[in-house]
C-alpha positions in Angstrom: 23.5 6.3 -7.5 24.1 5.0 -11.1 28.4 4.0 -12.3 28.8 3.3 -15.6 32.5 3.3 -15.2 34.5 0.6 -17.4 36.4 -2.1 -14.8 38.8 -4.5 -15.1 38.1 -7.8 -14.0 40.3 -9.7 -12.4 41.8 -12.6 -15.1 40.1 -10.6 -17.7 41.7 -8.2 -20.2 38.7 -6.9 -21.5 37.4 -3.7 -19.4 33.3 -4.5 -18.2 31.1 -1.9 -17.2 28.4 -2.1 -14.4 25.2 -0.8 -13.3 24.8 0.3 -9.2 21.6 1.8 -7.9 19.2 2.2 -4.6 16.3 1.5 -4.3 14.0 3.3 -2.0 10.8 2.0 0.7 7.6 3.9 1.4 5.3 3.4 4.3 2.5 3.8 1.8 3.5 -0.2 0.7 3.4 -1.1 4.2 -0.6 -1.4 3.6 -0.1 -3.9 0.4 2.5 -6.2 2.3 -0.4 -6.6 5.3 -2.5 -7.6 2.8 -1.0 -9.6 0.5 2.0 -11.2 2.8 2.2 -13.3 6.0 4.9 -14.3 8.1 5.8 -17.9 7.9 6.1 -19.0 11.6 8.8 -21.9 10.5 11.0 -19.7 8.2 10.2 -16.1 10.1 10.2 -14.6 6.6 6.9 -13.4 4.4 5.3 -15.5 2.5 3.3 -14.2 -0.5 -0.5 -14.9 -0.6 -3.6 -14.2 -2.2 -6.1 -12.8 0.6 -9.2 -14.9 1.0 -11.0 -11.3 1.1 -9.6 -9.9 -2.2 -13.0 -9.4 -4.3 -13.7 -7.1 -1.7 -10.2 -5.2 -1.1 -11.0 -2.5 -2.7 -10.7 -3.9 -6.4 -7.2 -4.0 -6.2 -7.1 -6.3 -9.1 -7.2 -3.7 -11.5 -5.7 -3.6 -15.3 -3.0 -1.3 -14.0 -2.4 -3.8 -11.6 -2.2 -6.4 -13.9 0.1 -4.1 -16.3 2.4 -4.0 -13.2 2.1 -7.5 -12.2 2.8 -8.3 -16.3 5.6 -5.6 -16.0 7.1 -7.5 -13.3 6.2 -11.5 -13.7 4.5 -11.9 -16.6 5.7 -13.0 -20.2 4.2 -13.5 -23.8 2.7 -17.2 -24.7 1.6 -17.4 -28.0 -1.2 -14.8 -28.2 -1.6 -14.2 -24.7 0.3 -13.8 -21.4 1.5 -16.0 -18.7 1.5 -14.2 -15.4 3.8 -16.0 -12.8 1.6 -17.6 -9.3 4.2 -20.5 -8.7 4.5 -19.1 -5.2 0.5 -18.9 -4.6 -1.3 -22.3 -3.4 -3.6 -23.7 -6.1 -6.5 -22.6 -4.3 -5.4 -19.2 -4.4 -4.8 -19.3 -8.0 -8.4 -20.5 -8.4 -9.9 -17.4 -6.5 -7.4 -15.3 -9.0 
């Protein structure tokens, strides 16, 4: 669903305009979030991780991957790319 209907605020005389939309799930992803997730027995939520295993997942590491990973978390630094692993443990990283 997309609205791109000018509002009014409240305390604002100015009329705003906002974006909705859905977003949709596919059992397809269920695969990658086995992989790449695990549930945090403390917090019951998933955690993000970096599979001991990955050289031999299939190459998923691949430059589209990386393109969407970029696409996603990643930013220009200079004349290269930072890709963001602040949620990964350093060991993970490493193996990256």
């Amino acid at each position: 669903m997309y609205s791109n209907t000018p509002t009014l605020r409240s305390g604002s005389n100015r009329p705003q305009t906002h974006i909705t939309f859905n977003t949709y799930t596919l059992l397809e992803f269920n695969y990658f979030h086995s992989i790449f997730s695990i549930l945090d027995t403390v917090t019951g939520q998933y955690v993000k991780i970096i599979p001991k295993n990955l050289p031999s997942a299939g190459n998923l590491l691949t430059p589209l991957a990386l393109a969407v990973w970029f696409s996603d978390d990643g930013s220009v630094l200079g004349r290269g790319f930072r890709l963001a692993t602040n949620c990964f443990s350093l060991d993970e990283v490493i193996l990256l």
